[in-house]
Residue frames as a rotation matrix with the C-alpha (Angstrom) as fourth column:
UNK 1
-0.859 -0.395 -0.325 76.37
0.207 -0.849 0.486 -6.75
-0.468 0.351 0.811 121.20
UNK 2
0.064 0.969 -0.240 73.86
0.253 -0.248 -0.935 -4.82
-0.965 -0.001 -0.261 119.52
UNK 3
-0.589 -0.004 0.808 73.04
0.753 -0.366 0.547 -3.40
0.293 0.931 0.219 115.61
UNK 4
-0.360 0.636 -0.682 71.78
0.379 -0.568 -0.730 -0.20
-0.852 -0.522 -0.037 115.72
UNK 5
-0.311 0.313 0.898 70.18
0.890 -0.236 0.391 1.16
0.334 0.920 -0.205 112.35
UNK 6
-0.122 0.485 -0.866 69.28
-0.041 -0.874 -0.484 4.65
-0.992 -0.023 0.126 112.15
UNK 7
-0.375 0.096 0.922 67.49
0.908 0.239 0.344 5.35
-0.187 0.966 -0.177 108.75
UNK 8
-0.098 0.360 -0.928 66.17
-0.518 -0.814 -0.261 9.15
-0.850 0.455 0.267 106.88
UNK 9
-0.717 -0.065 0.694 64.20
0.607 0.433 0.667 7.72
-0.344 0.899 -0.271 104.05
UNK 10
-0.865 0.324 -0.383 62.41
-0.396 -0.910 0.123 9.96
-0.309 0.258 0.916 101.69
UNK 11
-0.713 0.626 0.315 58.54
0.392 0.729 -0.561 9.80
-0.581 -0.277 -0.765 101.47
UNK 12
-0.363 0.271 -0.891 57.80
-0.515 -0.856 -0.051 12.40
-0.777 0.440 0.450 99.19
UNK 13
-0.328 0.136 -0.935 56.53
-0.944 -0.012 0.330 9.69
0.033 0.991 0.132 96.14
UNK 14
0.850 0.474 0.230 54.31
-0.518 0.832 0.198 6.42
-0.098 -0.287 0.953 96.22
UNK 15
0.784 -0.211 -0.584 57.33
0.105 0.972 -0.211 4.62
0.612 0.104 0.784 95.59
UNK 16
-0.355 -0.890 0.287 59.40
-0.196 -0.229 -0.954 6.20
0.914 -0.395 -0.093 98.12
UNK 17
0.135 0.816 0.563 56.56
-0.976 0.013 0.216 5.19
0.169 -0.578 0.798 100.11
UNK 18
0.940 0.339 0.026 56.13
-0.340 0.940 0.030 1.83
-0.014 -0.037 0.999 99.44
UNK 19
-0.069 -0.988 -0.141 60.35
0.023 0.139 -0.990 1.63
0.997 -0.071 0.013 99.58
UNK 20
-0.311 -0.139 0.940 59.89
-0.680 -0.659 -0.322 3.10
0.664 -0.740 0.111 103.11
UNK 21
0.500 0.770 0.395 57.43
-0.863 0.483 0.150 0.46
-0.075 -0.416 0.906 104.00
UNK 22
0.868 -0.061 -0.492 59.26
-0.101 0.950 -0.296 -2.43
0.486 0.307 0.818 102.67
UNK 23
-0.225 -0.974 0.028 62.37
-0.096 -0.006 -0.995 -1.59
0.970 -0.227 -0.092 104.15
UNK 24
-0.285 0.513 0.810 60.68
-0.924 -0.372 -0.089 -0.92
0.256 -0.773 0.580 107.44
UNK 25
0.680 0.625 0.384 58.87
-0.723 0.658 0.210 -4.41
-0.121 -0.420 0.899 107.72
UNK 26
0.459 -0.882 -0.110 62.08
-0.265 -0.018 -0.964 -5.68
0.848 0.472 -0.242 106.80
UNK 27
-0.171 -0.707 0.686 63.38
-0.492 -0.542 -0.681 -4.82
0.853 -0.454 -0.256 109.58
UNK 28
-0.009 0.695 0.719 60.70
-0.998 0.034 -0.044 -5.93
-0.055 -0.719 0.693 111.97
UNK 29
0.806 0.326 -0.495 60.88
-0.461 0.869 -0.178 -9.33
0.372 0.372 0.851 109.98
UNK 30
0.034 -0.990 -0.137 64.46
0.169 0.141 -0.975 -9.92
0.985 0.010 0.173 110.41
UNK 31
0.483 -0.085 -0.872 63.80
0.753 0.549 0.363 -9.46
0.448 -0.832 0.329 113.77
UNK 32
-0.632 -0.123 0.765 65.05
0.139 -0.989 -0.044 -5.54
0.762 0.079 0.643 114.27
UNK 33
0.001 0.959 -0.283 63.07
0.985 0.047 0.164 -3.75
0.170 -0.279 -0.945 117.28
UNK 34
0.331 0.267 0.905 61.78
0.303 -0.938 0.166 -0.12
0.894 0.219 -0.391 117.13
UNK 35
-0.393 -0.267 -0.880 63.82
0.904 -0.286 -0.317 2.23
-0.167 -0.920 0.354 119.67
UNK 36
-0.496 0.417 -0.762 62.37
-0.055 -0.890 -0.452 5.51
-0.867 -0.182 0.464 118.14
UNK 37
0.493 0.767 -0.411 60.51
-0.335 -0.269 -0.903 6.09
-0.803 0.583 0.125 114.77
UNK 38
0.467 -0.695 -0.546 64.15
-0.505 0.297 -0.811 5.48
0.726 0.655 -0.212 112.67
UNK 39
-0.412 -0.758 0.505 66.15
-0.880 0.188 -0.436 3.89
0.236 -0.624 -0.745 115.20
UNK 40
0.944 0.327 -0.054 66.09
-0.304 0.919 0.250 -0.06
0.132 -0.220 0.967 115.33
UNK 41
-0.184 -0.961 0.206 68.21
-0.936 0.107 -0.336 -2.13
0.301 -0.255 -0.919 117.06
UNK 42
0.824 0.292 -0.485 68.72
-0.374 0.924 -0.080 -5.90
0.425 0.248 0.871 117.16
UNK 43
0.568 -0.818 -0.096 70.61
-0.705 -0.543 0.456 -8.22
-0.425 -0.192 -0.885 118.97
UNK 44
0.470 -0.593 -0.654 73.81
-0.311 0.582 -0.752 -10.16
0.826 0.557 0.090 117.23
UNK 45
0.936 -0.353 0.013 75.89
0.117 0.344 0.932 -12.66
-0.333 -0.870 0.363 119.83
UNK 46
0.275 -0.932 0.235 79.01
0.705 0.362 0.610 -12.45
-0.653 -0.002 0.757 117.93
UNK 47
-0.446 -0.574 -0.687 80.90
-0.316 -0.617 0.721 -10.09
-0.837 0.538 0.094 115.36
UNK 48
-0.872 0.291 0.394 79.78
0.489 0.569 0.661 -13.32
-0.033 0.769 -0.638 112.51
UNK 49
-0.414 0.909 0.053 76.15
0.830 0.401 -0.388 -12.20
-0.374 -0.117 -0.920 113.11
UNK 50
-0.122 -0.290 -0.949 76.96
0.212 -0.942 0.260 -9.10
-0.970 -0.170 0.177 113.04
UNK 51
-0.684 -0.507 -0.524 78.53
-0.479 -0.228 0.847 -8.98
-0.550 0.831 -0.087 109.50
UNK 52
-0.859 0.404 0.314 75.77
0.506 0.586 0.633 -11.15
0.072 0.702 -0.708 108.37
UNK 53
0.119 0.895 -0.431 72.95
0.917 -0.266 -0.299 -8.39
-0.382 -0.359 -0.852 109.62
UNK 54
-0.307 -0.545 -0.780 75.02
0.033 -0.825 0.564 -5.78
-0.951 0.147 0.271 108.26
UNK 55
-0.991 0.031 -0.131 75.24
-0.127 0.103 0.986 -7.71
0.044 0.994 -0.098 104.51
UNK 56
-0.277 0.953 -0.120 71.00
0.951 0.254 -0.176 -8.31
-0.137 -0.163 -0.977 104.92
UNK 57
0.261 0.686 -0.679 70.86
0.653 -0.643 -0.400 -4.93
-0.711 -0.339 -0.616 105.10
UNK 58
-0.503 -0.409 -0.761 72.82
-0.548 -0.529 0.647 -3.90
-0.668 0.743 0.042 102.48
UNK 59
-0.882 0.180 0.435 70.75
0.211 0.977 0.023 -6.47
-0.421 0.112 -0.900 100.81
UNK 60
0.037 0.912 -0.409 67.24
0.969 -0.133 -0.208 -4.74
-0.244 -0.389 -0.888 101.78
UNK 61
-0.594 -0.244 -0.767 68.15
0.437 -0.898 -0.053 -1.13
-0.676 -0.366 0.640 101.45
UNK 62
0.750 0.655 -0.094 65.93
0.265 -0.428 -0.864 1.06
-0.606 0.623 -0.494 99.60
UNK 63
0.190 -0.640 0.745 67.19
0.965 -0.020 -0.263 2.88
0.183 0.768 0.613 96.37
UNK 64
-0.350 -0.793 0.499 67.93
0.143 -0.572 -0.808 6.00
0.926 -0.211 0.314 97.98
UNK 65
0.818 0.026 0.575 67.58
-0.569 -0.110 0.815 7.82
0.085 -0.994 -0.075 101.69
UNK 66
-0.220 -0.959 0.177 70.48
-0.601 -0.010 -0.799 7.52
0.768 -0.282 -0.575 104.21
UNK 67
0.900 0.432 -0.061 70.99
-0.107 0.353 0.929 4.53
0.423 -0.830 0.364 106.61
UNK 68
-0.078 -0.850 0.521 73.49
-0.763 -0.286 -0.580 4.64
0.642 -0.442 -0.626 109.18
UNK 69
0.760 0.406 -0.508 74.66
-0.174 0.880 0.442 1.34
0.626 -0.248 0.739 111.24
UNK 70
0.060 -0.922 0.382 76.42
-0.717 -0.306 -0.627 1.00
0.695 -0.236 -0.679 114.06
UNK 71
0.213 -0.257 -0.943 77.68
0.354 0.920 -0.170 -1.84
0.910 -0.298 0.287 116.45
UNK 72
-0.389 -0.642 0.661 77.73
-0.823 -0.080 -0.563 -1.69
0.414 -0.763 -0.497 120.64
UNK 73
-0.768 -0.108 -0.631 77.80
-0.027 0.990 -0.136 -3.60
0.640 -0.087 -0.763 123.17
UNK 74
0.015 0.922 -0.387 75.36
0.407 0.348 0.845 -4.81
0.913 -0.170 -0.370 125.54
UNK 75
0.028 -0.198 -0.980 76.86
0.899 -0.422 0.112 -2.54
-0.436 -0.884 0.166 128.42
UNK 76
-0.938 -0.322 0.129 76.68
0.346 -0.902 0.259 0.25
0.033 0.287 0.957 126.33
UNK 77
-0.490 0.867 0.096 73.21
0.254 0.037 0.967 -0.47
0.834 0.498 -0.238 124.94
UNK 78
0.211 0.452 -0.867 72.18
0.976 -0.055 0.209 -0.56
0.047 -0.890 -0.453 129.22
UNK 79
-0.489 -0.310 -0.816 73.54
0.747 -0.631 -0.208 2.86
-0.450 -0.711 0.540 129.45
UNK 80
-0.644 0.403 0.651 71.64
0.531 -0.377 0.759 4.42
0.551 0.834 0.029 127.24
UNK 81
-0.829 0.341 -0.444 70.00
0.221 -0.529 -0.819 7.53
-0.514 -0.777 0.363 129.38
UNK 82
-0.190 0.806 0.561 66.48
0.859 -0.140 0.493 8.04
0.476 0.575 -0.666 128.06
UNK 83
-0.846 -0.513 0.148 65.05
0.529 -0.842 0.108 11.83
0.069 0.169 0.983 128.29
UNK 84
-0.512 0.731 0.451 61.63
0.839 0.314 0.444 11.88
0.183 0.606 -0.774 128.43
UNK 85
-0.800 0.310 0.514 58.99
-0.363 -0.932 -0.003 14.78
0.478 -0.188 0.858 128.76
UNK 86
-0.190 0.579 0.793 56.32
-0.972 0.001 -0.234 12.28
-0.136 -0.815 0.563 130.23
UNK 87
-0.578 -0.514 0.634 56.40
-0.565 0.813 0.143 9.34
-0.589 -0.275 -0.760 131.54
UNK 88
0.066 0.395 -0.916 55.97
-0.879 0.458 0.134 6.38
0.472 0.797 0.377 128.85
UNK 89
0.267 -0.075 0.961 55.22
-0.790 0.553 0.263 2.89
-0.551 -0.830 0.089 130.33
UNK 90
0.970 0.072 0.231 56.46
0.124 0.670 -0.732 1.18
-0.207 0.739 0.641 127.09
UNK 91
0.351 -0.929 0.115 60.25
-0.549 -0.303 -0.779 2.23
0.759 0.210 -0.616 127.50
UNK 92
0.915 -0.178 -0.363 62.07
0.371 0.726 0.579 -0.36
0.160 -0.665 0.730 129.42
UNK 93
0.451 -0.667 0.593 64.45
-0.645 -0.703 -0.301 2.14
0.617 -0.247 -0.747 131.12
UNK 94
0.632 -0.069 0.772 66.41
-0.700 0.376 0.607 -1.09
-0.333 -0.924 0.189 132.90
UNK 95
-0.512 -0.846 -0.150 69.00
-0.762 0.367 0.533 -3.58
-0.396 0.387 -0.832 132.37
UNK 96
-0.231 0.626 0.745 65.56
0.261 0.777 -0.572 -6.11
-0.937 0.063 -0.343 131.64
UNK 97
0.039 0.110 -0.993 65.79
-0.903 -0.422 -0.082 -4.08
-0.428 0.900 0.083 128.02
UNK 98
-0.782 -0.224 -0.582 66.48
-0.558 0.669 0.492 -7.52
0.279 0.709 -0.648 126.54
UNK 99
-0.390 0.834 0.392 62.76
0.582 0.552 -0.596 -9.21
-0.714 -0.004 -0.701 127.44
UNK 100
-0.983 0.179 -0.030 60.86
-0.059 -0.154 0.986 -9.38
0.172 0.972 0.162 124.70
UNK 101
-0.373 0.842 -0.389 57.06
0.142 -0.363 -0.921 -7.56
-0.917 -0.398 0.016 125.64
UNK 102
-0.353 0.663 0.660 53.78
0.899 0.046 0.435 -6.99
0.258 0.747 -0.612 123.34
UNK 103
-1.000 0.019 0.008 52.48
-0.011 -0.828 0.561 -3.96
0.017 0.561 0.828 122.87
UNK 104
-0.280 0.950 0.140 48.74
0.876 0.312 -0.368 -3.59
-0.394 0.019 -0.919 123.53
């Protein structure tokens, strides 16, 4: 199964900044990978992990801005139709979505 995070923090003050930022590497630490600018998703093998990535994030959360978490599975997560306007070679548009690639 999967965590999905979607997040709208505000950036409008250095410390809504530096809230953004922490929350953000957060994420990345914990092991979270970027599907769009707000949209990370991580996976969890069991429900247990689940609830325990959930309470981490309630944990982590900035003091304000909206995050929104949600829970599929790993046959959903494949269907996922991407949209693109031109082709990106850094979208893994296949069921191989779960290898873990660098960035150059």
């Amino acid at each position: 199964m999967r965590t999905m995070v979607f997040f709208d923090l505000p950036t409008d003050t250095a410390e809504d900044k530096r809230d953004y930022t922490r929350f953000r590497k957060f994420l990345i630490k914990d092991g979270f990978m970027m599907l769009q600018y707000s949209v990370y998703t991580k996976l969890a093998i069991n429900k247990t992990v689940a609830k325990q990535i959930r309470n981490r994030l309630e944990q982590n959360k900035p003091k304000s801005g909206n995050i929104a978490v949600m829970e599929i599975t790993e046959k959903q997560f494949a269907n996922i139709e991407w949209i693109l306007g031109r082709k990106q070679s850094n979208i893994l548009d296949t069921a191989d979505r779960l290898t873990i690639y660098d960035e150059e």
